[in-house]
C-alpha positions in Angstrom: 0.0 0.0 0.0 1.5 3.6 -0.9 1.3 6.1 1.4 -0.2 9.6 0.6 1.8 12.5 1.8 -0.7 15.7 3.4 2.0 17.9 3.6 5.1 19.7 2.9 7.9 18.9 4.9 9.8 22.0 7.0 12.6 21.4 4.1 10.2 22.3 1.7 8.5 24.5 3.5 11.4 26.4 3.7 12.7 26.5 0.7 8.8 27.8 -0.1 9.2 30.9 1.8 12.9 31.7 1.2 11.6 32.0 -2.9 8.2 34.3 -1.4 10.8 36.7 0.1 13.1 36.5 -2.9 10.4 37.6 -5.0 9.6 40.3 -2.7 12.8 41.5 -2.4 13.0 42.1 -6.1 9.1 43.2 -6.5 8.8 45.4 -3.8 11.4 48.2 -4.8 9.9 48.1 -8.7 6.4 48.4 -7.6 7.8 51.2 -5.4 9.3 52.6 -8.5 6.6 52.3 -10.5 4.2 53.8 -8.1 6.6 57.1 -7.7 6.8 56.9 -11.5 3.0 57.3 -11.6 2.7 60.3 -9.5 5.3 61.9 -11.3 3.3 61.2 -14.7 0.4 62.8 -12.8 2.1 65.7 -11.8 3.3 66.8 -14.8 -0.4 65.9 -16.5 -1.3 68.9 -13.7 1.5 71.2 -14.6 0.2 70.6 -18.1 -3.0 71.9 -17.8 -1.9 74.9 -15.4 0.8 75.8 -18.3 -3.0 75.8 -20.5 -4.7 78.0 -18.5 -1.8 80.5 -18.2 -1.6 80.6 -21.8 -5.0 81.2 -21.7 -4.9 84.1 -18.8 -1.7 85.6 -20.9 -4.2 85.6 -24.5 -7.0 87.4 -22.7 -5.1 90.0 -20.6 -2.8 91.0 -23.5 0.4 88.9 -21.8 0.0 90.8 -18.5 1.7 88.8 -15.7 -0.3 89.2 -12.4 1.1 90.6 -9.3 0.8 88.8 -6.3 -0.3 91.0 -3.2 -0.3 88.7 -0.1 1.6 90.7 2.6 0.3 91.7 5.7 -0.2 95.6 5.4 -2.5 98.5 7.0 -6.1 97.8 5.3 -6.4 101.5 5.5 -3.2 102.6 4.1 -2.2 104.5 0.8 -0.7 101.5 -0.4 -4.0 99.1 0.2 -6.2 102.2 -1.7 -4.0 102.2 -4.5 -3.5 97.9 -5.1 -5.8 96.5 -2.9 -5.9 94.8 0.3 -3.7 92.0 1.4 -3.7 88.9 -1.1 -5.9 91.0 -3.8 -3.3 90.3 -6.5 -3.0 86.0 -5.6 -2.6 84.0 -8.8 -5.6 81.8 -7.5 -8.2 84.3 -8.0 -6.6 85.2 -11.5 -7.0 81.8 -12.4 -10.3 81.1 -10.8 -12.2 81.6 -14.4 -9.8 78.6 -15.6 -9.9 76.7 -12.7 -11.8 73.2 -12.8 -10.8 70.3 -10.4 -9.3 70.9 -7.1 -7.0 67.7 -7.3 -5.3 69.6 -10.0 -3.7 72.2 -7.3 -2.1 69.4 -6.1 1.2 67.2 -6.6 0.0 63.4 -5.7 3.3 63.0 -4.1 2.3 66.1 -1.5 -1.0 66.2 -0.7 -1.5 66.6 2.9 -0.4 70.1 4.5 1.6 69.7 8.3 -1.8 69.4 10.0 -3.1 66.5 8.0 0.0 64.5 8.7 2.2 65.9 6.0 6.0 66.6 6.0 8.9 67.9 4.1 9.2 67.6 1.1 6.3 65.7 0.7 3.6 68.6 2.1 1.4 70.4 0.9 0.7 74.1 2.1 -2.3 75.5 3.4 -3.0 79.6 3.9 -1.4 81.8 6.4 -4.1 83.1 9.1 -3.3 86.8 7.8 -4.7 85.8 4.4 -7.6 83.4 5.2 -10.1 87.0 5.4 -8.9 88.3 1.9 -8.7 85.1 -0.6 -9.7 82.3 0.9 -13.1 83.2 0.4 -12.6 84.2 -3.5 -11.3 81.2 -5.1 -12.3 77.8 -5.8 -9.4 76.0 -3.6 -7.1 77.4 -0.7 -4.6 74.6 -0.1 -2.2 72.9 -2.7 1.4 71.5 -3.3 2.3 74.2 -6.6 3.5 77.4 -6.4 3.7 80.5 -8.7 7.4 82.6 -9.4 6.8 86.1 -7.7 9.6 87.5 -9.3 8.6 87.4 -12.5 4.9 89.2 -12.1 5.4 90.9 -8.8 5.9 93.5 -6.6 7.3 93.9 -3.0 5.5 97.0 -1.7 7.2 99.5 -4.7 10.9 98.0 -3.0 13.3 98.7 -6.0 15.0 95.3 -5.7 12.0 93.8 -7.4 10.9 96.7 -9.6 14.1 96.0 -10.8 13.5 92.6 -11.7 10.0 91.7 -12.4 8.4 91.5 -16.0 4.9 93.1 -16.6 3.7 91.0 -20.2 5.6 87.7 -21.2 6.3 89.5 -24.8 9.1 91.3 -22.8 10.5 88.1 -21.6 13.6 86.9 -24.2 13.8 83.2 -23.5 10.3 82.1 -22.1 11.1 78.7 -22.5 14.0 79.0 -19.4 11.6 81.4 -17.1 9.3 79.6 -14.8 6.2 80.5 -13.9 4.5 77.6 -11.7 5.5 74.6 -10.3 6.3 72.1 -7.3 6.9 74.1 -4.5 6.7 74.2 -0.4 4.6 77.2 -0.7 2.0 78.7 -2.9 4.3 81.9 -4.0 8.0 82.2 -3.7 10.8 84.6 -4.6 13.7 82.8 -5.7 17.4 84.8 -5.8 20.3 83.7 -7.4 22.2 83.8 -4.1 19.5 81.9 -2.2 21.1 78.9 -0.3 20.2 75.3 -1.1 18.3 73.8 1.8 20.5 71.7 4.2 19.0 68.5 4.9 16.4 67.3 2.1 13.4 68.8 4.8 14.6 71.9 5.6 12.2 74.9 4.2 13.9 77.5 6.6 14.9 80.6 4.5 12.0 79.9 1.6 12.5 81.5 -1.9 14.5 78.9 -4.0 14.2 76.5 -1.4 10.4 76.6 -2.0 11.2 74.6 -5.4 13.8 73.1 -4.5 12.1 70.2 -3.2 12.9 66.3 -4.0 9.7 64.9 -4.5 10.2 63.2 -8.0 13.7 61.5 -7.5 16.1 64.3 -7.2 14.5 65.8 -9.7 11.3 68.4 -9.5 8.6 70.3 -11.9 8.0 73.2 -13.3 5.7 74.8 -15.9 7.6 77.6 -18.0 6.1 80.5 -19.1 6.0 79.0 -23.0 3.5 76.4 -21.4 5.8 73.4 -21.3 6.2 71.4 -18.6 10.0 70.0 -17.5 11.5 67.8 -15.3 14.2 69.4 -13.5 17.2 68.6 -12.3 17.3 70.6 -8.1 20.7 72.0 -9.2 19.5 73.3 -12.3 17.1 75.4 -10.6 19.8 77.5 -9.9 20.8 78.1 -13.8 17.2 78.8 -14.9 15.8 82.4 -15.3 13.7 83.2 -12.5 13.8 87.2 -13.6 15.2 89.4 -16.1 18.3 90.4 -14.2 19.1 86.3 -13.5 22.5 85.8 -15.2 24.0 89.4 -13.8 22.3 88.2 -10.3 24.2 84.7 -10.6 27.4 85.9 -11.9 27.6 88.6 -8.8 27.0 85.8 -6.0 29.7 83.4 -8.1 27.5 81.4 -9.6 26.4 77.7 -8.1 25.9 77.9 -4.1 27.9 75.1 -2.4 25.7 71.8 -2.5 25.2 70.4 0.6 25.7 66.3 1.1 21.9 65.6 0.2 22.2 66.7 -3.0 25.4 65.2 -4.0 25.2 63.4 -7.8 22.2 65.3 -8.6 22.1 67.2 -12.0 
Protein backbone atom coordinates (compact mmCIF):
# COMPACT_ATOMS: atom_id res chain seq x y z
CA UNK A 1 0.00 0.00 0.00
CA UNK A 2 1.54 3.59 -0.95
CA UNK A 3 1.32 6.05 1.40
CA UNK A 4 -0.23 9.58 0.64
CA UNK A 5 1.83 12.51 1.76
CA UNK A 6 -0.74 15.67 3.38
CA UNK A 7 1.98 17.88 3.60
CA UNK A 8 5.09 19.71 2.95
CA UNK A 9 7.90 18.93 4.93
CA UNK A 10 9.80 21.97 7.05
CA UNK A 11 12.56 21.42 4.11
CA UNK A 12 10.18 22.26 1.71
CA UNK A 13 8.54 24.48 3.52
CA UNK A 14 11.39 26.43 3.74
CA UNK A 15 12.74 26.48 0.67
CA UNK A 16 8.76 27.80 -0.07
CA UNK A 17 9.19 30.85 1.85
CA UNK A 18 12.94 31.74 1.17
CA UNK A 19 11.59 31.99 -2.91
CA UNK A 20 8.25 34.30 -1.42
CA UNK A 21 10.82 36.65 0.13
CA UNK A 22 13.12 36.46 -2.94
CA UNK A 23 10.43 37.60 -5.00
CA UNK A 24 9.55 40.31 -2.69
CA UNK A 25 12.82 41.45 -2.37
CA UNK A 26 13.00 42.08 -6.07
CA UNK A 27 9.06 43.23 -6.54
CA UNK A 28 8.85 45.44 -3.75
CA UNK A 29 11.43 48.19 -4.79
CA UNK A 30 9.88 48.15 -8.75
CA UNK A 31 6.44 48.37 -7.65
CA UNK A 32 7.84 51.23 -5.37
CA UNK A 33 9.26 52.56 -8.52
CA UNK A 34 6.59 52.31 -10.55
CA UNK A 35 4.15 53.83 -8.09
CA UNK A 36 6.56 57.12 -7.68
CA UNK A 37 6.83 56.92 -11.53
CA UNK A 38 3.01 57.32 -11.60
CA UNK A 39 2.73 60.34 -9.46
CA UNK A 40 5.29 61.89 -11.29
CA UNK A 41 3.30 61.23 -14.66
CA UNK A 42 0.38 62.76 -12.80
CA UNK A 43 2.15 65.69 -11.83
CA UNK A 44 3.34 66.76 -14.82
CA UNK A 45 -0.36 65.91 -16.46
CA UNK A 46 -1.34 68.94 -13.73
CA UNK A 47 1.48 71.21 -14.62
CA UNK A 48 0.19 70.59 -18.13
CA UNK A 49 -2.99 71.93 -17.78
CA UNK A 50 -1.90 74.89 -15.44
CA UNK A 51 0.76 75.82 -18.35
CA UNK A 52 -2.97 75.76 -20.55
CA UNK A 53 -4.66 77.96 -18.47
CA UNK A 54 -1.84 80.53 -18.15
CA UNK A 55 -1.58 80.57 -21.77
CA UNK A 56 -5.02 81.20 -21.68
CA UNK A 57 -4.91 84.12 -18.78
CA UNK A 58 -1.72 85.63 -20.90
CA UNK A 59 -4.16 85.63 -24.49
CA UNK A 60 -7.01 87.43 -22.69
CA UNK A 61 -5.11 90.03 -20.62
CA UNK A 62 -2.79 90.96 -23.47
CA UNK A 63 0.42 88.93 -21.85
CA UNK A 64 -0.03 90.80 -18.46
CA UNK A 65 1.72 88.82 -15.73
CA UNK A 66 -0.32 89.17 -12.41
CA UNK A 67 1.06 90.58 -9.28
CA UNK A 68 0.76 88.82 -6.35
CA UNK A 69 -0.30 91.00 -3.15
CA UNK A 70 -0.35 88.74 -0.15
CA UNK A 71 1.61 90.70 2.63
CA UNK A 72 0.28 91.71 5.66
CA UNK A 73 -0.21 95.60 5.37
CA UNK A 74 -2.53 98.46 7.03
CA UNK A 75 -6.12 97.80 5.27
CA UNK A 76 -6.37 101.54 5.47
CA UNK A 77 -3.19 102.60 4.10
CA UNK A 78 -2.24 104.50 0.75
CA UNK A 79 -0.67 101.53 -0.44
CA UNK A 80 -4.02 99.13 0.20
CA UNK A 81 -6.21 102.18 -1.66
CA UNK A 82 -4.02 102.17 -4.53
CA UNK A 83 -3.46 97.91 -5.09
CA UNK A 84 -5.77 96.50 -2.91
CA UNK A 85 -5.92 94.79 0.32
CA UNK A 86 -3.69 92.03 1.44
CA UNK A 87 -3.75 88.87 -1.12
CA UNK A 88 -5.94 91.00 -3.83
CA UNK A 89 -3.27 90.34 -6.50
CA UNK A 90 -3.05 86.01 -5.59
CA UNK A 91 -2.63 84.03 -8.80
CA UNK A 92 -5.56 81.78 -7.52
CA UNK A 93 -8.21 84.28 -8.02
CA UNK A 94 -6.59 85.21 -11.49
CA UNK A 95 -7.00 81.81 -12.42
CA UNK A 96 -10.31 81.13 -10.80
CA UNK A 97 -12.21 81.58 -14.35
CA UNK A 98 -9.78 78.62 -15.63
CA UNK A 99 -9.86 76.73 -12.75
CA UNK A 100 -11.75 73.18 -12.78
CA UNK A 101 -10.75 70.33 -10.39
CA UNK A 102 -9.25 70.91 -7.09
CA UNK A 103 -7.05 67.75 -7.27
CA UNK A 104 -5.34 69.63 -10.01
CA UNK A 105 -3.66 72.16 -7.31
CA UNK A 106 -2.10 69.42 -6.11
CA UNK A 107 1.15 67.20 -6.62
CA UNK A 108 0.02 63.39 -5.71
CA UNK A 109 3.29 63.05 -4.13
CA UNK A 110 2.31 66.07 -1.54
CA UNK A 111 -1.01 66.24 -0.71
CA UNK A 112 -1.54 66.62 2.91
CA UNK A 113 -0.44 70.11 4.52
CA UNK A 114 1.62 69.69 8.34
CA UNK A 115 -1.82 69.41 9.98
CA UNK A 116 -3.09 66.49 7.98
CA UNK A 117 0.03 64.50 8.68
CA UNK A 118 2.24 65.93 5.96
CA UNK A 119 5.97 66.55 5.98
CA UNK A 120 8.88 67.93 4.09
CA UNK A 121 9.22 67.62 1.07
CA UNK A 122 6.31 65.74 0.69
CA UNK A 123 3.61 68.65 2.06
CA UNK A 124 1.38 70.44 0.88
CA UNK A 125 0.74 74.13 2.07
CA UNK A 126 -2.26 75.47 3.38
CA UNK A 127 -2.99 79.57 3.94
CA UNK A 128 -1.41 81.78 6.40
CA UNK A 129 -4.13 83.14 9.14
CA UNK A 130 -3.32 86.83 7.84
CA UNK A 131 -4.70 85.77 4.35
CA UNK A 132 -7.58 83.40 5.22
CA UNK A 133 -10.12 87.04 5.41
CA UNK A 134 -8.89 88.27 1.94
CA UNK A 135 -8.66 85.09 -0.59
CA UNK A 136 -9.72 82.34 0.87
CA UNK A 137 -13.10 83.22 0.42
CA UNK A 138 -12.56 84.21 -3.47
CA UNK A 139 -11.26 81.23 -5.06
CA UNK A 140 -12.32 77.82 -5.81
CA UNK A 141 -9.37 75.96 -3.57
CA UNK A 142 -7.06 77.36 -0.69
CA UNK A 143 -4.56 74.59 -0.06
CA UNK A 144 -2.17 72.89 -2.66
CA UNK A 145 1.37 71.46 -3.27
CA UNK A 146 2.31 74.24 -6.61
CA UNK A 147 3.54 77.37 -6.40
CA UNK A 148 3.73 80.55 -8.66
CA UNK A 149 7.43 82.60 -9.43
CA UNK A 150 6.77 86.09 -7.73
CA UNK A 151 9.60 87.52 -9.26
CA UNK A 152 8.58 87.39 -12.50
CA UNK A 153 4.86 89.19 -12.12
CA UNK A 154 5.36 90.90 -8.79
CA UNK A 155 5.86 93.45 -6.60
CA UNK A 156 7.30 93.86 -3.02
CA UNK A 157 5.51 96.99 -1.66
CA UNK A 158 7.22 99.54 -4.69
CA UNK A 159 10.87 97.95 -3.03
CA UNK A 160 13.32 98.69 -6.03
CA UNK A 161 15.03 95.35 -5.74
CA UNK A 162 12.02 93.79 -7.36
CA UNK A 163 10.85 96.66 -9.56
CA UNK A 164 14.06 95.98 -10.84
CA UNK A 165 13.54 92.60 -11.67
CA UNK A 166 10.00 91.74 -12.39
CA UNK A 167 8.39 91.55 -16.03
CA UNK A 168 4.90 93.15 -16.60
CA UNK A 169 3.67 91.03 -20.18
CA UNK A 170 5.64 87.73 -21.20
CA UNK A 171 6.34 89.52 -24.84
CA UNK A 172 9.06 91.27 -22.77
CA UNK A 173 10.47 88.14 -21.64
CA UNK A 174 13.64 86.89 -24.16
CA UNK A 175 13.79 83.24 -23.48
CA UNK A 176 10.31 82.06 -22.05
CA UNK A 177 11.06 78.65 -22.47
CA UNK A 178 13.97 79.04 -19.45
CA UNK A 179 11.61 81.35 -17.07
CA UNK A 180 9.30 79.58 -14.77
CA UNK A 181 6.22 80.52 -13.90
CA UNK A 182 4.51 77.56 -11.67
CA UNK A 183 5.50 74.63 -10.32
CA UNK A 184 6.32 72.09 -7.29
CA UNK A 185 6.87 74.15 -4.45
CA UNK A 186 6.68 74.24 -0.44
CA UNK A 187 4.65 77.17 -0.74
CA UNK A 188 2.02 78.67 -2.86
CA UNK A 189 4.29 81.92 -4.04
CA UNK A 190 7.95 82.16 -3.73
CA UNK A 191 10.82 84.59 -4.55
CA UNK A 192 13.75 82.83 -5.74
CA UNK A 193 17.40 84.85 -5.78
CA UNK A 194 20.27 83.71 -7.42
CA UNK A 195 22.17 83.80 -4.08
CA UNK A 196 19.55 81.86 -2.18
CA UNK A 197 21.06 78.86 -0.27
CA UNK A 198 20.15 75.33 -1.08
CA UNK A 199 18.30 73.84 1.84
CA UNK A 200 20.49 71.68 4.19
CA UNK A 201 18.97 68.46 4.89
CA UNK A 202 16.44 67.32 2.14
CA UNK A 203 13.43 68.83 4.77
CA UNK A 204 14.65 71.89 5.64
CA UNK A 205 12.16 74.94 4.16
CA UNK A 206 13.94 77.55 6.60
CA UNK A 207 14.91 80.55 4.50
CA UNK A 208 12.00 79.90 1.64
CA UNK A 209 12.54 81.55 -1.87
CA UNK A 210 14.49 78.93 -4.05
CA UNK A 211 14.19 76.48 -1.40
CA UNK A 212 10.43 76.58 -1.95
CA UNK A 213 11.17 74.60 -5.42
CA UNK A 214 13.81 73.12 -4.46
CA UNK A 215 12.10 70.17 -3.25
CA UNK A 216 12.89 66.32 -4.03
CA UNK A 217 9.73 64.95 -4.53
CA UNK A 218 10.16 63.18 -8.03
CA UNK A 219 13.72 61.50 -7.49
CA UNK A 220 16.11 64.34 -7.24
CA UNK A 221 14.52 65.80 -9.73
CA UNK A 222 11.31 68.40 -9.49
CA UNK A 223 8.57 70.29 -11.93
CA UNK A 224 7.98 73.18 -13.25
CA UNK A 225 5.70 74.84 -15.88
CA UNK A 226 7.57 77.64 -18.04
CA UNK A 227 6.08 80.50 -19.12
CA UNK A 228 5.98 79.00 -22.99
CA UNK A 229 3.45 76.43 -21.39
CA UNK A 230 5.80 73.39 -21.35
CA UNK A 231 6.17 71.36 -18.56
CA UNK A 232 10.00 69.95 -17.50
CA UNK A 233 11.52 67.84 -15.34
CA UNK A 234 14.22 69.38 -13.49
CA UNK A 235 17.22 68.57 -12.29
CA UNK A 236 17.27 70.59 -8.15
CA UNK A 237 20.69 72.04 -9.15
CA UNK A 238 19.51 73.25 -12.32
CA UNK A 239 17.15 75.38 -10.58
CA UNK A 240 19.76 77.55 -9.91
CA UNK A 241 20.80 78.06 -13.75
CA UNK A 242 17.24 78.77 -14.88
CA UNK A 243 15.83 82.38 -15.29
CA UNK A 244 13.71 83.21 -12.55
CA UNK A 245 13.85 87.18 -13.58
CA UNK A 246 15.18 89.40 -16.06
CA UNK A 247 18.32 90.37 -14.16
CA UNK A 248 19.13 86.31 -13.47
CA UNK A 249 22.54 85.84 -15.19
CA UNK A 250 24.04 89.35 -13.76
CA UNK A 251 22.34 88.24 -10.31
CA UNK A 252 24.20 84.72 -10.64
CA UNK A 253 27.36 85.90 -11.94
CA UNK A 254 27.63 88.56 -8.75
CA UNK A 255 26.99 85.81 -6.02
CA UNK A 256 29.71 83.36 -8.06
CA UNK A 257 27.50 81.36 -9.62
CA UNK A 258 26.37 77.67 -8.12
CA UNK A 259 25.87 77.91 -4.14
CA UNK A 260 27.91 75.07 -2.41
CA UNK A 261 25.66 71.83 -2.50
CA UNK A 262 25.18 70.37 0.56
CA UNK A 263 25.68 66.31 1.12
CA UNK A 264 21.91 65.62 0.24
CA UNK A 265 22.23 66.74 -2.98
CA UNK A 266 25.42 65.22 -3.98
CA UNK A 267 25.23 63.38 -7.77
CA UNK A 268 22.21 65.29 -8.57
CA UNK A 269 22.07 67.20 -12.02
Amino acid sequence: MVKVRKGFTLIELLVVISIIALLLSVLVPTLGKAKAAAKGAVCKSNLHQWGLMWTLYFNEHEGRIPTGRYGNYNLGSAFAQKYGPPGSGMWMIYMNPYFVDAKMSFCPAATKPDDDGGHQPFQAWKPTPQLDEHWIHQTKFNKGSYGMNGMIGSFFYNDPYYEERRVARIQDINAPAEVPIFGDSAFLQSFPGADDLPPETEDDMSGRNLRDFCVNRHNKHTHLTMIDGHVERVGLKRLWRLKWHKKWSQDRADAGGDPQWPQWMEGMD
